[in-house]
ZADRENMAR-319952 format. One record per residue (C-alpha): residue in three letters; chain; x, z, y. Coordinates in nm, 4 decimals. Example, Ala and Ser with C-alpha at 12.3 -4.5 7.8 and 13.67 -1.06 7.14 Angstrom:
2
('ALA', 'A', (1.2300, 0.7800, -0.4500)) ('SER', 'A', (1.3670, 0.7140, -0.1060)) 
***
This chain:
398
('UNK', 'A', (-0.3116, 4.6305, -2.1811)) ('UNK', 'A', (-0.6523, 4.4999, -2.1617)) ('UNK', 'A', (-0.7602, 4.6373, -1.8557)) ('UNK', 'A', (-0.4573, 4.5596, -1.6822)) ('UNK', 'A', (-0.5334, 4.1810, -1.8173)) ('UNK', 'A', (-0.8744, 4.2808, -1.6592)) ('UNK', 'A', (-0.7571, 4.3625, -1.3273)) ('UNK', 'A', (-0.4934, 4.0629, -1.3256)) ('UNK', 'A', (-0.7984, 3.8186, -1.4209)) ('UNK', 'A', (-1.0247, 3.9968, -1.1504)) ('UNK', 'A', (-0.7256, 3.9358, -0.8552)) ('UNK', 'A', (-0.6855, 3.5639, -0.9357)) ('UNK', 'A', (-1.0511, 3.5329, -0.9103)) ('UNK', 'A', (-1.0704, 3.6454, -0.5487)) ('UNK', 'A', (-0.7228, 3.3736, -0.5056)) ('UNK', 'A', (-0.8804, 3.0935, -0.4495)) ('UNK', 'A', (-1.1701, 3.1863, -0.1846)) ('UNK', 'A', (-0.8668, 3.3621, -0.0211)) ('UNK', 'A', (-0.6577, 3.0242, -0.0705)) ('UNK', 'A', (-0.9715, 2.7932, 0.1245)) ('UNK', 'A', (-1.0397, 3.1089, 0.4016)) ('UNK', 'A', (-0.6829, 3.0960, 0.5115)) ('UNK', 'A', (-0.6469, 2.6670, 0.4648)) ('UNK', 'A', (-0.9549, 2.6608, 0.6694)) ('UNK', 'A', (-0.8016, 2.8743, 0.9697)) ('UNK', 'A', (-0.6288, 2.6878, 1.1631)) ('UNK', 'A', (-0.3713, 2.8880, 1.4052)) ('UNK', 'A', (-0.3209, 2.7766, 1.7621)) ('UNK', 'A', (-0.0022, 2.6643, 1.7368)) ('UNK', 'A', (-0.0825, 2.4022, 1.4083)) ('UNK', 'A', (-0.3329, 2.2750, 1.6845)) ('UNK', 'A', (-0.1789, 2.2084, 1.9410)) ('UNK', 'A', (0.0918, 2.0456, 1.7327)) ('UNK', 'A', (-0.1907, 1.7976, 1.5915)) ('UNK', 'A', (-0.3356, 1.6962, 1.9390)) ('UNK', 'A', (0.0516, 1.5983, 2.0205)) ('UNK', 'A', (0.0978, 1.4071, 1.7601)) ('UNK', 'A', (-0.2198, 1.2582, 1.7948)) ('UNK', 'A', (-0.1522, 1.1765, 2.1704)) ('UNK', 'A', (0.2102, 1.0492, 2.0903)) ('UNK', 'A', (0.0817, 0.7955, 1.8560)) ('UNK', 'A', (0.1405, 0.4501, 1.9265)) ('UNK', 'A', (-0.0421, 0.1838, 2.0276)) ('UNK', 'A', (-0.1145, -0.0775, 1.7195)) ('UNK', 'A', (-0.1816, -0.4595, 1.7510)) ('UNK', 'A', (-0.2993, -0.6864, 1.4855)) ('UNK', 'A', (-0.0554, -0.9443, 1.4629)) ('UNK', 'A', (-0.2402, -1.2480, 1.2484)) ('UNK', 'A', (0.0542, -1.5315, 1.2400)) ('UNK', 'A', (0.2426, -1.2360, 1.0354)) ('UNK', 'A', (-0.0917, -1.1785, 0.7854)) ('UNK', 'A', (-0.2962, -1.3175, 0.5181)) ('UNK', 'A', (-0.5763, -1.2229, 0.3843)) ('UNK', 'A', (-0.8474, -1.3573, 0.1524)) ('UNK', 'A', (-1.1077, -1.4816, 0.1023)) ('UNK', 'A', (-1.0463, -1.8703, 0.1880)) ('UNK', 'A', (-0.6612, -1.7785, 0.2294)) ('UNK', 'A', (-0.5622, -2.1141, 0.1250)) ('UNK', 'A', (-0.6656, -2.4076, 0.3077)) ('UNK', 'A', (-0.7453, -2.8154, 0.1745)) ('UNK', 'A', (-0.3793, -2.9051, 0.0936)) ('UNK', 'A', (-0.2635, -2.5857, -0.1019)) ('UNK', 'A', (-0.0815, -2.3984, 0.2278)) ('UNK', 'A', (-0.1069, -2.0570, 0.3512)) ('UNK', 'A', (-0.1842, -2.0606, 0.7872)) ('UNK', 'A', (0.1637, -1.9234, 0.9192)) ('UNK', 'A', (0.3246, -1.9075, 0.5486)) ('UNK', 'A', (0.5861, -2.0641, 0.3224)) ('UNK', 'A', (0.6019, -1.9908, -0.0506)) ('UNK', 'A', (0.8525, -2.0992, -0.2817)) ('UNK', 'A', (0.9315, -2.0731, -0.6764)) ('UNK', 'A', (0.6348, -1.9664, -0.9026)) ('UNK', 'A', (0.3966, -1.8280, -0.6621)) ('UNK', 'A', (0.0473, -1.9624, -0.6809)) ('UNK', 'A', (-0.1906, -1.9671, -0.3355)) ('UNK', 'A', (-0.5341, -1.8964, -0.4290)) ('UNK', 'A', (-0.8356, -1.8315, -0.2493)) ('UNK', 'A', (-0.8249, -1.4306, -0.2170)) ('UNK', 'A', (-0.4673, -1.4016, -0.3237)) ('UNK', 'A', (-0.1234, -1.4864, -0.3607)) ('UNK', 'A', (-0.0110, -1.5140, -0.7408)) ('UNK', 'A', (0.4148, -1.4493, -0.6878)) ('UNK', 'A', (0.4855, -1.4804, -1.0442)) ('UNK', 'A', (0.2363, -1.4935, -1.3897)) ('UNK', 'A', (0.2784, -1.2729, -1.6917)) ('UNK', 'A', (0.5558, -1.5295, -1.8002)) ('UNK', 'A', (0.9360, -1.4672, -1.8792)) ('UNK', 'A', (1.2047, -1.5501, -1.6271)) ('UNK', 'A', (0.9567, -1.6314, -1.3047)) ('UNK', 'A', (1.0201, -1.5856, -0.9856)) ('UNK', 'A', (0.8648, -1.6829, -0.6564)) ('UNK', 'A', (0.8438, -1.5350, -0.2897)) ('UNK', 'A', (0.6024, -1.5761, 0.0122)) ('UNK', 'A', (0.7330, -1.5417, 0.3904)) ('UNK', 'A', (0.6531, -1.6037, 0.7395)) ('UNK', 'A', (0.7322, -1.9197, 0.8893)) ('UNK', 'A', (0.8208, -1.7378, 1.2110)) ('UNK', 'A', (1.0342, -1.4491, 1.3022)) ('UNK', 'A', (0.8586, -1.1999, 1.4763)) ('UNK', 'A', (0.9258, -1.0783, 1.8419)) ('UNK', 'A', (0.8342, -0.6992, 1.8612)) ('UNK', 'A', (1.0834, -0.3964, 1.8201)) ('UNK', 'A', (0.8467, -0.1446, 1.6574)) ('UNK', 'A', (0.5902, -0.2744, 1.3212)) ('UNK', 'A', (0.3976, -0.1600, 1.0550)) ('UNK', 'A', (0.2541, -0.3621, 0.7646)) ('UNK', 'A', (0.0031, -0.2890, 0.4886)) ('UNK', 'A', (0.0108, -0.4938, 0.1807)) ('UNK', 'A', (-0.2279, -0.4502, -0.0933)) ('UNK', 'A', (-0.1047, -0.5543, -0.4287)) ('UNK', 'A', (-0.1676, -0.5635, -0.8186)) ('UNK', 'A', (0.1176, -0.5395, -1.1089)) ('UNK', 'A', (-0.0732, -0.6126, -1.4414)) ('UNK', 'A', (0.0860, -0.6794, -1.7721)) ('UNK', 'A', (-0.0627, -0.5922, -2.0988)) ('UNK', 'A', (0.2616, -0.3835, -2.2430)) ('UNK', 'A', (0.3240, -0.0460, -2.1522)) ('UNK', 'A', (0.6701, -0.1336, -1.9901)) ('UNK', 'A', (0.6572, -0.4018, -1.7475)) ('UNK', 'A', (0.9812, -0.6078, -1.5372)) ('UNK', 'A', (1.1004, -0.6838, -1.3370)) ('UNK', 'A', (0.9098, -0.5737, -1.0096)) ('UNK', 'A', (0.7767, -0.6524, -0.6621)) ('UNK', 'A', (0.9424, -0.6572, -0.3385)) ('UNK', 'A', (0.8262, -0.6074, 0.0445)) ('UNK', 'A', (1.1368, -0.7451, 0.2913)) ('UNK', 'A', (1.1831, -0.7600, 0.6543)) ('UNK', 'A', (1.5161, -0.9501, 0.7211)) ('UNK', 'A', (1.7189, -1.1456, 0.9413)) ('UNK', 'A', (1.6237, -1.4629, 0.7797)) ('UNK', 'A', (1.4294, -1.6269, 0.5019)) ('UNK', 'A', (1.5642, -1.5210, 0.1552)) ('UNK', 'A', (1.3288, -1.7836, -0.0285)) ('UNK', 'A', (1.4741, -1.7185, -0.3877)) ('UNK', 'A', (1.7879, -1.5743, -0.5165)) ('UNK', 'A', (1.8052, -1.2693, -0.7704)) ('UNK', 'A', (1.6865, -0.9694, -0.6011)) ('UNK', 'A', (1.3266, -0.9367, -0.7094)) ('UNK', 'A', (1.2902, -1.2959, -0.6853)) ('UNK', 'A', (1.4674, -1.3601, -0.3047)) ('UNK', 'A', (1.8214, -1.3674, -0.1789)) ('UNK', 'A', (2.0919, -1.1155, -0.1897)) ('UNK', 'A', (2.3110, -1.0163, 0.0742)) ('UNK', 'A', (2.0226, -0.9801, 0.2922)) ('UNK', 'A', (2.0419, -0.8673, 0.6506)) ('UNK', 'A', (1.7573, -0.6292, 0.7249)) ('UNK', 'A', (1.5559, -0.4233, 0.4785)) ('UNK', 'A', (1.3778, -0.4503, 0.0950)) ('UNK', 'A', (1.1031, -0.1809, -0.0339)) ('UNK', 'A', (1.1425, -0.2915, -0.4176)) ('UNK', 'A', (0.8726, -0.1537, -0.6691)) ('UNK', 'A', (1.0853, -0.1522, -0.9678)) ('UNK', 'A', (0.9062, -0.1781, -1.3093)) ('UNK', 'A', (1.2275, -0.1822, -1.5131)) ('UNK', 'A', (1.4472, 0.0974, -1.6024)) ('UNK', 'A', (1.8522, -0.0783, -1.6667)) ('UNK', 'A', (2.0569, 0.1730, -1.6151)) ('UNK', 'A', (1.8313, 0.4502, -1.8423)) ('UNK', 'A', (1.7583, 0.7106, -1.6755)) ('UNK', 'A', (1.3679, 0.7491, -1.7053)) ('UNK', 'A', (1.3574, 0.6654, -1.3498)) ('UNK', 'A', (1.0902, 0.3916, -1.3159)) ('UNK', 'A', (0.8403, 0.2710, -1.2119)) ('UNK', 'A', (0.9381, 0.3786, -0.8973)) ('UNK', 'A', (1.0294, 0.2581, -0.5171)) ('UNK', 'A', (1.3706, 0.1920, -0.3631)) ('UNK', 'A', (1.4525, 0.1689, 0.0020)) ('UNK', 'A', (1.8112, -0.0538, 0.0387)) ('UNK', 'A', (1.8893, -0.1430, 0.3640)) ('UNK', 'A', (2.1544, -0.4657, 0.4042)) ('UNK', 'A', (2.3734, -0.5608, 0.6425)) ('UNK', 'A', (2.4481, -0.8926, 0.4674)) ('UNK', 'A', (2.7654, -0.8166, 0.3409)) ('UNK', 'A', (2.6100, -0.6130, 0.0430)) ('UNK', 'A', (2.5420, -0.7344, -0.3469)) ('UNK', 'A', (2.2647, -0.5185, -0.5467)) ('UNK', 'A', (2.3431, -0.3132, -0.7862)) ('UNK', 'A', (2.0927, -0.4569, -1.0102)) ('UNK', 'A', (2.2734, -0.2458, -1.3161)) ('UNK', 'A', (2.1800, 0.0921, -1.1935)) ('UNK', 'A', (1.8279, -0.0068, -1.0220)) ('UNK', 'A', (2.0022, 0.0370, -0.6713)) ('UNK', 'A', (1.9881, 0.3957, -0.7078)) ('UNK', 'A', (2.3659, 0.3669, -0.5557)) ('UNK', 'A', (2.2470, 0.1770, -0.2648)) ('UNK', 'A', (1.9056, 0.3321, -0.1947)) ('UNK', 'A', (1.8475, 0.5633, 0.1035)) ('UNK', 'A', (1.5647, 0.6550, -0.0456)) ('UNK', 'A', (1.2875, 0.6383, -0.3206)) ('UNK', 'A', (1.0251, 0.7853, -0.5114)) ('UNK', 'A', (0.8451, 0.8047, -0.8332)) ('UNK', 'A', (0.4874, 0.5912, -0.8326)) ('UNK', 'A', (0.3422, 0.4351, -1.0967)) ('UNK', 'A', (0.2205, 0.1247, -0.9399)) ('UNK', 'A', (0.1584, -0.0739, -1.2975)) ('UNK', 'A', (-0.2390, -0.1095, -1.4480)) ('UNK', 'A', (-0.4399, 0.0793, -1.1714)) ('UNK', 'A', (-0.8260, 0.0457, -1.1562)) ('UNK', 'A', (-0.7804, -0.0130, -0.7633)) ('UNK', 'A', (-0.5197, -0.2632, -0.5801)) ('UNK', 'A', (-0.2037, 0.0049, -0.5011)) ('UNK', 'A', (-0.1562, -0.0131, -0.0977)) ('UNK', 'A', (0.2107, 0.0109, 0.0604)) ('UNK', 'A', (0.1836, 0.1390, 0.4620)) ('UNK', 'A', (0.5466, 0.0397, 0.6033)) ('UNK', 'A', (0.6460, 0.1293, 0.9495)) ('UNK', 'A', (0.9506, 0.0761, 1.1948)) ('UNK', 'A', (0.8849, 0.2802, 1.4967)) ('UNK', 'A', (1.1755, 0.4440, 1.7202)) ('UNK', 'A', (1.4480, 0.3944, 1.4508)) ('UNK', 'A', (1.2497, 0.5397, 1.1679)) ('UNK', 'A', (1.1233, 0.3864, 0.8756)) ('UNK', 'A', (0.8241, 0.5549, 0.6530)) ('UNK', 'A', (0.7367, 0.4888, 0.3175)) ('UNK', 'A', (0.3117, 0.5890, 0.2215)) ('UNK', 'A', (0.1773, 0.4515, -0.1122)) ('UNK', 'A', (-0.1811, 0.4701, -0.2200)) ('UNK', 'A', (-0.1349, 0.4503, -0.5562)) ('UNK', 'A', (-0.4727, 0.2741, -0.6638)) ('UNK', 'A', (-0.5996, 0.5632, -0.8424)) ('UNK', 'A', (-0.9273, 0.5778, -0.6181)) ('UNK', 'A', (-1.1397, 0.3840, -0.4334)) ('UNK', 'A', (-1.0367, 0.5327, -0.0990)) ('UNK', 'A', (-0.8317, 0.2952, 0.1200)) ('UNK', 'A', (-0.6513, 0.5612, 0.3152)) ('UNK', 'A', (-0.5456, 0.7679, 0.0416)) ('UNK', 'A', (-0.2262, 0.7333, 0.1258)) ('UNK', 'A', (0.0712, 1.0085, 0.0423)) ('UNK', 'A', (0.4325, 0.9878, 0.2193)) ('UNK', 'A', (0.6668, 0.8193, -0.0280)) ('UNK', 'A', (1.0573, 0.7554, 0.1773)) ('UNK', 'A', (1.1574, 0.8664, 0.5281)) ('UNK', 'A', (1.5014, 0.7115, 0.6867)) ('UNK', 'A', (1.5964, 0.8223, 1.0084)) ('UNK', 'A', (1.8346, 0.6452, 1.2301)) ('UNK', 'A', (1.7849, 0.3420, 1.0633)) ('UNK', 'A', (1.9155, -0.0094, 1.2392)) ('UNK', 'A', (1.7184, -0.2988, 1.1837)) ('UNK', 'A', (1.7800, -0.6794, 1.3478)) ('UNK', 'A', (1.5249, -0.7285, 1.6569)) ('UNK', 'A', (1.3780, -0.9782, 1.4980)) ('UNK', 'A', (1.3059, -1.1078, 1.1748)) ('UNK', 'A', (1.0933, -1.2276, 0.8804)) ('UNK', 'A', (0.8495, -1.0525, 0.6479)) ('UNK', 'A', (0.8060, -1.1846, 0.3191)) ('UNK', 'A', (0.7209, -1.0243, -0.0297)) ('UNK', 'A', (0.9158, -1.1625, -0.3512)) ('UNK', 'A', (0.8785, -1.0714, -0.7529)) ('UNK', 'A', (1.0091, -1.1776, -1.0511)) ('UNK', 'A', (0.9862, -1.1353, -1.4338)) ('UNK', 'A', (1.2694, -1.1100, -1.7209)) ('UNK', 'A', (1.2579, -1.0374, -2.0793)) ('UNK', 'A', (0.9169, -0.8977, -1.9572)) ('UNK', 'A', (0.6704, -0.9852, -1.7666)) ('UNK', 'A', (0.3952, -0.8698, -1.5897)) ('UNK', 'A', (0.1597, -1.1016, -1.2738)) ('UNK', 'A', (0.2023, -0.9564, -0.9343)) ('UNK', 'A', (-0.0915, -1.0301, -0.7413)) ('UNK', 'A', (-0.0904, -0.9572, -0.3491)) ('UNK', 'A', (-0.4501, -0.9632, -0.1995)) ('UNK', 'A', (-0.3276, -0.8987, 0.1286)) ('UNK', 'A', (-0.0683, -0.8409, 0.4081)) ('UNK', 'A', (-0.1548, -0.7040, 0.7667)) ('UNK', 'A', (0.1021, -0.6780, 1.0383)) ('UNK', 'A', (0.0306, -0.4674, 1.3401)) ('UNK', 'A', (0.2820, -0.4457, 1.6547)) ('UNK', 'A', (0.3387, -0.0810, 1.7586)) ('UNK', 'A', (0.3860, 0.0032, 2.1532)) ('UNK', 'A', (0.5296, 0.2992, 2.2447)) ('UNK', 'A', (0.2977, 0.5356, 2.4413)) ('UNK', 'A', (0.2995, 0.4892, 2.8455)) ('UNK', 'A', (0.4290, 0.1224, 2.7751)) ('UNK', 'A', (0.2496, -0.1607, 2.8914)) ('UNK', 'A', (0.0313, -0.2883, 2.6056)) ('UNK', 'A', (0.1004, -0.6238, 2.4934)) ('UNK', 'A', (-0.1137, -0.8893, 2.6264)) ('UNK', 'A', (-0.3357, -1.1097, 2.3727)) ('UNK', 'A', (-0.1964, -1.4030, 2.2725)) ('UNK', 'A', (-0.2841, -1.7629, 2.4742)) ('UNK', 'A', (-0.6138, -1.9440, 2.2860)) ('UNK', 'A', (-0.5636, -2.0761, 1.9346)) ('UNK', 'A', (-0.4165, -2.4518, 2.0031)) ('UNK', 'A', (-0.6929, -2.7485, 2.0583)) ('UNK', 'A', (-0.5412, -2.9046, 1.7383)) ('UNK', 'A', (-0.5148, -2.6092, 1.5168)) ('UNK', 'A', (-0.8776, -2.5138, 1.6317)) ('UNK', 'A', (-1.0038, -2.8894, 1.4953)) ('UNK', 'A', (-0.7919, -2.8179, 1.1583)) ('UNK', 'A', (-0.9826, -2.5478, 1.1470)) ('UNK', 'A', (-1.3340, -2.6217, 1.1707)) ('UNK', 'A', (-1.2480, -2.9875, 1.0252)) ('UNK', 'A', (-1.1238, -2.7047, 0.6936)) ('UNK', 'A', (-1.4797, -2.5223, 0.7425)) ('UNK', 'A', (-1.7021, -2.7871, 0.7795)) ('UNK', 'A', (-1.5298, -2.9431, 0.4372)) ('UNK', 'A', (-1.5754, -2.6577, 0.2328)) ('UNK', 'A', (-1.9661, -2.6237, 0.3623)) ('UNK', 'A', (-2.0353, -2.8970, 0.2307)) ('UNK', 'A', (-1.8446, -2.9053, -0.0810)) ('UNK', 'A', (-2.0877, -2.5626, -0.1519)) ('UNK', 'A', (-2.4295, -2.6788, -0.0471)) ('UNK', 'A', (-2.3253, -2.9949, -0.2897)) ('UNK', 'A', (-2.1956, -2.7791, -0.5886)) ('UNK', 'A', (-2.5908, -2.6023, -0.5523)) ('UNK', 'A', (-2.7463, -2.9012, -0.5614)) ('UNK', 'A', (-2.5697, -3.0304, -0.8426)) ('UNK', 'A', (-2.6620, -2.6972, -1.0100)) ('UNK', 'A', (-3.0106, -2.6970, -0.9432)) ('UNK', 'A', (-3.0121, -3.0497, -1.0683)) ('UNK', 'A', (-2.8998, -2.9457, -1.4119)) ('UNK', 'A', (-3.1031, -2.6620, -1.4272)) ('UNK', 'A', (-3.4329, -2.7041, -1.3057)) ('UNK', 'A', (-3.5694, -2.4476, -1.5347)) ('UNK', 'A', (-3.3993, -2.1654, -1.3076)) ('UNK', 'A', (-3.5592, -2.3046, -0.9909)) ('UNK', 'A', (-3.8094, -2.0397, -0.8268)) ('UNK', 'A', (-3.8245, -1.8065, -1.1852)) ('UNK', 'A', (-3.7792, -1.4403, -1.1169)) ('UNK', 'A', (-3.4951, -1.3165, -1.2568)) ('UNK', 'A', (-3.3154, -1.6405, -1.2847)) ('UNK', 'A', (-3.2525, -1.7732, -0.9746)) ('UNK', 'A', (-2.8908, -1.8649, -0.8921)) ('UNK', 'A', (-2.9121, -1.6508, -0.5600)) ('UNK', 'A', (-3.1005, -1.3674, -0.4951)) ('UNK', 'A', (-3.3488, -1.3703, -0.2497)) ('UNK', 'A', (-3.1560, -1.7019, -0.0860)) ('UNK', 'A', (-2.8509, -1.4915, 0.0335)) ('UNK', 'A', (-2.6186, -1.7728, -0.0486)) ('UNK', 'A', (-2.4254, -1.5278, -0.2754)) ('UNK', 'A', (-2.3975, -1.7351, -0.6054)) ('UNK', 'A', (-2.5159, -1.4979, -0.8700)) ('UNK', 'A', (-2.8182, -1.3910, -1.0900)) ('UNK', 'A', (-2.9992, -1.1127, -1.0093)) ('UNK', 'A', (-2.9286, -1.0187, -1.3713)) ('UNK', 'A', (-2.5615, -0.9895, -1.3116)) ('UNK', 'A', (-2.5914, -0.6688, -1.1065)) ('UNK', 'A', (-2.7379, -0.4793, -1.3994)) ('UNK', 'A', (-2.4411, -0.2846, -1.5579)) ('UNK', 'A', (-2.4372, -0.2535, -1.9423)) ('UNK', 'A', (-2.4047, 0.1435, -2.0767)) ('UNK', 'A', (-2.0515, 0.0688, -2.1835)) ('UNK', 'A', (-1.9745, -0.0535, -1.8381)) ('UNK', 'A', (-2.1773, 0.2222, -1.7240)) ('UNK', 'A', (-1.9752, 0.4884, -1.9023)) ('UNK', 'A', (-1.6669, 0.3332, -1.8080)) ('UNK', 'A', (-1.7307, 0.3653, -1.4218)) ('UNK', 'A', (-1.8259, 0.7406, -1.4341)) ('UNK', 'A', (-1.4922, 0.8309, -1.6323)) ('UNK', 'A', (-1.3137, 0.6790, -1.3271)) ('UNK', 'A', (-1.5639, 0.8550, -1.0799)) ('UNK', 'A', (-1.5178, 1.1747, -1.2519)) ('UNK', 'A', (-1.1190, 1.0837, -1.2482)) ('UNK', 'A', (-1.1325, 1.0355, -0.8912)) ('UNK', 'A', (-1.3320, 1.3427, -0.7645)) ('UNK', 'A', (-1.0475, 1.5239, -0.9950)) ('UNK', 'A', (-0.7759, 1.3551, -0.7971)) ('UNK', 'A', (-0.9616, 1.4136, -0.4664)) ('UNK', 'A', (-1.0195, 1.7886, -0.5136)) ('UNK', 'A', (-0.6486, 1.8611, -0.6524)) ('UNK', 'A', (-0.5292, 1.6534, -0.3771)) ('UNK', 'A', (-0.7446, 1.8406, -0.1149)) ('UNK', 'A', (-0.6134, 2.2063, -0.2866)) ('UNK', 'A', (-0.2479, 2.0608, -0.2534)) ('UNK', 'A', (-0.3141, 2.0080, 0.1057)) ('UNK', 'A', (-0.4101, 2.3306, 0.1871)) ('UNK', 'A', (-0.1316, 2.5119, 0.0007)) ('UNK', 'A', (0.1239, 2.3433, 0.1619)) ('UNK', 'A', (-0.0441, 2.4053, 0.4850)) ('UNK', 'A', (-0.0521, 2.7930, 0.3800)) ('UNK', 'A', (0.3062, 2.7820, 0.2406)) ('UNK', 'A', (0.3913, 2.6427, 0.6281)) ('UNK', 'A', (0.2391, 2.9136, 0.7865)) ('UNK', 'A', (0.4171, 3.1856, 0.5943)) ('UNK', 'A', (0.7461, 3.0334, 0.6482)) ('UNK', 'A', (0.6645, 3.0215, 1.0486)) ('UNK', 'A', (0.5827, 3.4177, 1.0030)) ('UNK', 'A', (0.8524, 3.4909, 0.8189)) ('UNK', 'A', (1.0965, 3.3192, 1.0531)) ('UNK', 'A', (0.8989, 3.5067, 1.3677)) ('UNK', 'A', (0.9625, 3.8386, 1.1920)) ('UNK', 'A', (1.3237, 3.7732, 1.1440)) ('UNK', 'A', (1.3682, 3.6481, 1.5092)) ('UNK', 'A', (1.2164, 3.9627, 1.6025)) ('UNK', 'A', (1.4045, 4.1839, 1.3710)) ('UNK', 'A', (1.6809, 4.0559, 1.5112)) ('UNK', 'A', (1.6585, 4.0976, 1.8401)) ('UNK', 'A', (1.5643, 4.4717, 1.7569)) ('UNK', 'A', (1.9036, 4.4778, 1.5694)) ('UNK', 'A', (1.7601, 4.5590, 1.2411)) ('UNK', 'A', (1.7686, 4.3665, 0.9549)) ('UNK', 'A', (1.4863, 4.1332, 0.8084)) ('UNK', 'A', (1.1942, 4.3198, 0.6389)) ('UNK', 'A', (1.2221, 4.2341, 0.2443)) ('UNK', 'A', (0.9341, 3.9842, 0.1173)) ('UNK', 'A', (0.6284, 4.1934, -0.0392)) ('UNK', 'A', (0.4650, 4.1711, -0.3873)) ('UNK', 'A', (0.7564, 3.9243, -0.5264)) ('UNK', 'A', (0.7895, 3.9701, -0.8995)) 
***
């Protein structure tokens, strides 16, 4: 027995050298298969009447450019508060125009803190027919025309299923099924916890040729474009146009759900005509705009000279001036010094996110391994076919 346990230790040794040779060769045909989906990809345009992003996102009288909001949701300069950590909120943000392309994809980055270990009720990303402003889906209107991407914090119906995300479509004739999380209604959903991440979570929705995808970085690391594949629906009929908007609400529980940011880009099918940029910002939005720019410059230079008024002590000492080196950045040179709990903190999450990066590297290459066995196989049993003899019996199987 031992040395077979010897020999079985010694084979699974050489497994995973074996494991990154084969990962690492890539056959023809996974090539060529790359460089057409890379060639069929379509063309994307940033679309900024349907975004927001901070910092300065809200201007002198409290708006958002080219948004409404509505209920309990709180502008702020690099966010949008939908609803605090406060029972029965709701609130909901949405364009104040419907948009005119066929094809889109939006990114929204987004926080759900609370300080319990179960949160409610959830977050929502729509794209509908019109403006649900508030009603009691996730903080916006039912029978919705179009579709919802909920990120559901609360389990009702009991079945260990949350957090996770929903895909409902809605032709407007439908009520959720708020008593079994939509899980009747969904065409499809996955697990993510979304709740208490050291890093924003980021949602990458996209409409393109009847198809509408699903990827969720789930705020684990640092990298923006860690993004895995979360829902696929195929054949999927949305209105031509309509409005994006994200909604949330709390319950019995309560958690704030923060969104940072929400970036719309038009997609154009390849060998279409690119659209063409949009006309010049108006002259009168341009003068809001600078008029908006000009005020805040010099509400700043006045706040620093207030400051250096009350503390003349600070003025010109190294170490304690209230911008280092005069880069306008509003903070002492001591604050970038990092104390040895927060330095022990932020090498747990490094050494957390190299894990998560090498397991998630490991999981990409088995999977692409897996993919080329199964296109062997099926060769083999074409050919076996053809010869009139039966499939040769998997090897080594135990």
């Amino acid at each position: 027995p031992a040395a077979r346990a010897l020999k079985m230790a010694a084979q699974l040794a050489l497994l995973p050298p074996l494991l990154l040779l084969l990962a690492s060769a890539r056959p023809p045909l996974a090539a060529a298969q790359e460089a057409e989906g890379a060639a069929a990809a379509p063309h994307r345009r940033f679309e900024y009447k349907y975004s927001f992003k901070g910092p300065h996102l809200v201007q002198a009288d409290g708006t958002v450019p080219f948004w409404v909001h509505t209920g309990n949701a709180i502008p702020s300069a690099d966010q949008i508060r939908i609803t605090t950590s406060l029972k029965s909120q709701k609130g909901s943000v949405w364009t104040k125009n419907k948009s005119v392309f066929e094809h889109w994809e939006v990114e929204v980055t987004f926080r759900v803190t609370g300080r319990g270990r179960i949160g409610a009720d959830g977050l929502a990303v729509w794209f509908t027919e019109e403006q649900g402003l508030e009603g009691p889906v996730f903080g916006a209107a039912d029978k919705w025309n179009g579709v919802g991407i909920f990120f559901d914090s609360f389990d009702n119906d009991g079945k260990k299923n949350n957090p996770g995300v929903i895909v409902v479509g809605n032709n407007g004739k439908l009520l959720y099924d708020h008593q079994n999380d939509g899980s009747t209604q969904a065409l499809a959903s996955c697990l993510r916890d979304f709740r208490n991440k050291p890093y924003p979570v980021r949602v990458r929705i996209a409409y393109y040729r009847k198809t509408l995808t699903v990827s969720v970085n789930n705020g684990f690391t640092p990298d923006k474009d860690d993004y895995e594949l979360c829902a696929k629906v195929e054949g999927m009929e949305l209105p031509s146009q309509g409005y994006f908007g994200v909604s949330a609400a709390t319950g019995g529980l309560a958690d704030d759900h923060d969104v940072l940011s929400f970036l719309t880009f038009q997609l154009t099918e390849p060998g279409k005509q690119a659209p063409t940029p949009d006309a010049e910002i108006p002259e009168k939005e341009k003068e809001k705009y600078q008029e908006e720019f000009a005020h805040f410059q010099e509400e700043l230079d006045k706040k620093k000279e207030e400051f250096l008024k009350e503390h003349p002590d600070v003025q010109g000492q190294p170490g304690k001036s209230p911008e280092p080196s005069g880069t306008g950045l509003g903070f002492s040179r001591l604050d970038v010094f990092e104390t040895a709990s927060e330095r022990e903190l932020r090498q747990i999450f490094e050494g957390q996110t190299r894990i998560h990066l090498e397991v998630k590297q490991l999981h990409r290459q088995l999977a692409a391994i897996l993919e080329e066995q199964r296109r062997a196989v099926s060769v083999l049993a074409e050919d076996a076919a053809r010869r009139g003899a039966a499939p040769p019996a998997p090897q080594g199987q135990v």
